[in-house]
C-alpha positions in Angstrom: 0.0 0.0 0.0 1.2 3.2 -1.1 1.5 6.5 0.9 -1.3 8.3 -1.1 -3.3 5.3 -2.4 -5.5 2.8 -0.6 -7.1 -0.1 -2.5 -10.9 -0.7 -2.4 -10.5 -4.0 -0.8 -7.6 -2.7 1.6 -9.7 0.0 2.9 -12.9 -2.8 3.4 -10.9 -4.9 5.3 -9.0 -2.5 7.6 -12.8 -1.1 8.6 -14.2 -4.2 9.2 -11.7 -4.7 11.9 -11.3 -1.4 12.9 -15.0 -0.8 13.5 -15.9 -4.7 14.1 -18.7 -4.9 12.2 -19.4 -8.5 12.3 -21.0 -8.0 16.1 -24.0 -6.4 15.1 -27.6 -7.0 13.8 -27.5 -4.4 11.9 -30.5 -2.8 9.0 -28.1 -2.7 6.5 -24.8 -3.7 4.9 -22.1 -2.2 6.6 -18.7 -1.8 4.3 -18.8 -1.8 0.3 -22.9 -0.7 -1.0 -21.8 0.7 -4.5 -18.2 -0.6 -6.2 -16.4 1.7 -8.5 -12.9 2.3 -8.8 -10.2 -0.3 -6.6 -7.3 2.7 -6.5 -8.9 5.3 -3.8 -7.2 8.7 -3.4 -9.8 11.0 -2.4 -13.0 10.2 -0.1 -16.0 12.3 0.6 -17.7 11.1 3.8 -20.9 12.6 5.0 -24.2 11.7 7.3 -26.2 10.4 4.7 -26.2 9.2 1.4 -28.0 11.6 -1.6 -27.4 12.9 -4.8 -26.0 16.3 -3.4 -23.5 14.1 -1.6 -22.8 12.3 -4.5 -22.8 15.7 -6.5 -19.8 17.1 -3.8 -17.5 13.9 -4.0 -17.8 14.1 -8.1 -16.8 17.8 -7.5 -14.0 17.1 -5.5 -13.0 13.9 -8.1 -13.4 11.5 -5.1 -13.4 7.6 -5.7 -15.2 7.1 -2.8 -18.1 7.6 -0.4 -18.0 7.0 3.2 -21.4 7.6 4.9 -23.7 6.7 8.0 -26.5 6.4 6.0 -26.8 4.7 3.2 -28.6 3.5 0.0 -30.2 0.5 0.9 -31.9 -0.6 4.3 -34.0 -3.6 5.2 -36.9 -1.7 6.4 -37.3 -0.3 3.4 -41.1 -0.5 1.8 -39.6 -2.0 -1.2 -36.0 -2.9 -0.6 -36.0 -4.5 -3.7 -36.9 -2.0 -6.1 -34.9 0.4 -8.3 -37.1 3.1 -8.9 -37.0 6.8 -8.6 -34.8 8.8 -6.6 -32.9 5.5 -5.3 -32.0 4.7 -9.5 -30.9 8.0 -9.9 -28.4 8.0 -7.0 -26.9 4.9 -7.9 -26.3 5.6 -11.6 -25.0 8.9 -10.5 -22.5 6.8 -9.0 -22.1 3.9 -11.4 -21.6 6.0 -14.3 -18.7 7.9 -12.7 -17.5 5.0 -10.7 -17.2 6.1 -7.2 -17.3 3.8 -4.6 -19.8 3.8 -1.6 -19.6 2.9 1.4 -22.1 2.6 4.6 -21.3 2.1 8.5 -24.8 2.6 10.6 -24.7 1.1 13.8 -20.8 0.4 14.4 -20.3 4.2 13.9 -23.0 4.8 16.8 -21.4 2.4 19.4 -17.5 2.9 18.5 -15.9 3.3 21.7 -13.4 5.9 20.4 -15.0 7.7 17.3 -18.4 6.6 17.7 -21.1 9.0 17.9 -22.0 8.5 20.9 -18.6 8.3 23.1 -18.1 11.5 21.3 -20.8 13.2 22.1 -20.4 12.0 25.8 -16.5 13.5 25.4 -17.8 16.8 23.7 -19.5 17.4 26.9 -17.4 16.8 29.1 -19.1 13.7 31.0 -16.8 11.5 33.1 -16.4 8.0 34.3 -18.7 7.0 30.4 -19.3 3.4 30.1 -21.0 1.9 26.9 -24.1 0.0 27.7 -25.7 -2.4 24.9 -29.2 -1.6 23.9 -31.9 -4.3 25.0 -32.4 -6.8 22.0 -29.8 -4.4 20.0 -26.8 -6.3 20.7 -24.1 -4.2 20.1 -25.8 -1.1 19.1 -24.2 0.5 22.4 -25.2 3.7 24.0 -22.8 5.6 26.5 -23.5 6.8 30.2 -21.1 9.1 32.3 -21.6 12.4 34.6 -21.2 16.0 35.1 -18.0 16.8 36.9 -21.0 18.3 39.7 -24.0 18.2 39.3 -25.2 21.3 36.6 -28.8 23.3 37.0 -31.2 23.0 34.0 -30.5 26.3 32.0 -26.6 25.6 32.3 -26.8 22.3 31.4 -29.0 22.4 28.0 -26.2 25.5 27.3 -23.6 23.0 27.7 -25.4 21.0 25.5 -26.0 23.6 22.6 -22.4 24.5 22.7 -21.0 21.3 21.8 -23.5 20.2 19.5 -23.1 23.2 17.8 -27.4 23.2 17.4 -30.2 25.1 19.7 -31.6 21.7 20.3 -35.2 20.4 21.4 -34.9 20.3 25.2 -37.3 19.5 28.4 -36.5 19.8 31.6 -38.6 16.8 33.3 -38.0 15.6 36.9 -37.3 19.0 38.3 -33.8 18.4 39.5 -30.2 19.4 38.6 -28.4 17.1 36.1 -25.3 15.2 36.6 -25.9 11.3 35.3 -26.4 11.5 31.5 -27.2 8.6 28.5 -26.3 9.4 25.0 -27.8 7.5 22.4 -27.7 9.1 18.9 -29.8 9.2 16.0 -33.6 7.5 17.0 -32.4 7.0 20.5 -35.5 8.8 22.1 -37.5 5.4 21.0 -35.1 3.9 24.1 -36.0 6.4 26.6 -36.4 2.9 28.9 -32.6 2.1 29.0 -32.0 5.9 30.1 -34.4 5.1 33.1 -33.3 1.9 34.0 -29.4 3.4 34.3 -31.4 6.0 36.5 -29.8 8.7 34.2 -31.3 11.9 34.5 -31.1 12.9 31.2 -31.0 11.2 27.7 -29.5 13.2 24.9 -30.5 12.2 21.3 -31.0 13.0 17.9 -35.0 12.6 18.2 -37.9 12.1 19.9 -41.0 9.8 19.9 -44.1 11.9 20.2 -45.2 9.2 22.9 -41.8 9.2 24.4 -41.9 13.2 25.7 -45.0 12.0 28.1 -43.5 8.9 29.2 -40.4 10.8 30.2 -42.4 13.2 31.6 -44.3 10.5 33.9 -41.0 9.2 34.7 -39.2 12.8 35.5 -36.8 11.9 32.9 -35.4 15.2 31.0 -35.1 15.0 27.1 -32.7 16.6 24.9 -32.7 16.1 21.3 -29.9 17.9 18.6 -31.9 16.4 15.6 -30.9 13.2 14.1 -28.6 15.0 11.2 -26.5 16.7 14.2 -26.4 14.6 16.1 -24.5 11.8 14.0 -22.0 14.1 12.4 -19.8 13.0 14.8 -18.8 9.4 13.9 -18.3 9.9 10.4 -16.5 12.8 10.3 -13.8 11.6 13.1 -14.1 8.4 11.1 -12.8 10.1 7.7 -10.0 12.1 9.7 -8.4 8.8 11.0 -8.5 7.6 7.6 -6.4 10.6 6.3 -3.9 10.4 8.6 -3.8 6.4 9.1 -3.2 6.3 5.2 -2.4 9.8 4.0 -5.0 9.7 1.8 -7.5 13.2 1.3 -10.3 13.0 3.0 -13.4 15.9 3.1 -16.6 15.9 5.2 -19.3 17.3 3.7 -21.6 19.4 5.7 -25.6 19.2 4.1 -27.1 21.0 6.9 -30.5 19.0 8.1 -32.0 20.3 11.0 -34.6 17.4 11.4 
């Protein structure tokens, strides 16, 4: 392997270690989604796969796309269809031959450059484990505390500094904060594992409309940055390892998405 070059299949093998991928039940494929070219110089990595992604990396003359999000998900209404929007993204790709790849859940529970260890870092939490999700298996959120214990109003601005965002916020249960879960993304669907660690806060990227009167109920305060913001982190980090591990240019591509 060269300084400045990094093979396709070199690059899906070092990642698939690095970010152990084979431990989780995941809702999509996690490495290679689109193949193009085998000789990468340049990647592109953003949040989530779409065309103005793919527009960027073209711009740029990347070979490759590195995402959280990507094309093609199990849940899908009609995962096997190529129709629409989803055709036009991957011929986009196909007829330019840029690579694309997806990591979804081992980019949320990465210890290191995972979303949410980040996040938990960002705001300055101490003594963070990672806890697995019930029936998620690996899909790991991260728990830790306030150096002391922070009122309501200081700790949402805490909050809005690192993320970066003015997020969704409410301050159930009445109390200062100092023991908080992070779980990124649709994390607010799992408000039960923030209770059961007796947490007294869960930060996410969104919220179940049934989930704000449980917590409520509960005295359980919410935070939520927006699923977009609050996943930036794992990728991003991700493609900056990659650039200095192989020496290889690597760009994150911001697509602002406040939902």
């Amino acid at each position: 392997m060269s300084g400045d070059v990094i093979t396709l299949s070199e690059l899906e093998v070092y990642l698939a270690e690095f970010l152990d991928t084979g431990i989780f039940d995941d809702y999509c494929v996690n490495g290679i989604q689109v193949e193009g070219s085998e000789e990468i110089r340049r990647i592109v990595t953003g949040v989530s796969a779409s065309y103005r992604l793919f527009e960027a990396a073209a711009d740029r003359n990347a070979d490759a796309v590195l995402v959280h999000h990507g094309l093609f998900w199990k849940n899908s209404p009609h995962p096997m269809a190529l129709r629409g929007f989803l055709r036009q993204r991957l011929k986009f790709l196909l007829d330019r031959n840029i690579n694309l790849l997806g990591y979804h859940l081992p980019l949320d529970a990465h210890p290191v450059l995972g979303n949410n260890a980040l996040i938990a870092k960002a705001i300055n939490l101490q003594e963070i484990e990672f806890i697995p999700v019930e029936n998620k298996g690996a899909f790991t959120g991260a728990i830790g505390k306030f150096a002391k214990p922070l009122a309501w109003e200081e700790t949402v601005a805490v909050i809005n500094q690192a993320m970066g965002v003015s997020g969704l916020s409410f301050a159930f249960g009445n109390r200062e904060i100092q023991s908080v879960y992070v779980l990124s993304g649709g994390g607010g669907g799992y408000f039960s594992e923030a209770l059961r660690l007796k947490a007294d806060l869960l930060i996410t990227g969104e919220l179940n409309e049934d989930t704000v009167r449980a917590a409520e109920e509960s005295g359980l305060a919410l935070y939520a940055a927006g699923h977009y913001n609050s996943e930036k982190w794992g990728v991003r980090a991700l493609g900056q390892h990659l650039a200095e591990k192989f020496n290889i240019q690597v760009e994150f591509v911001d697509i602002p998405n406040p939902v």
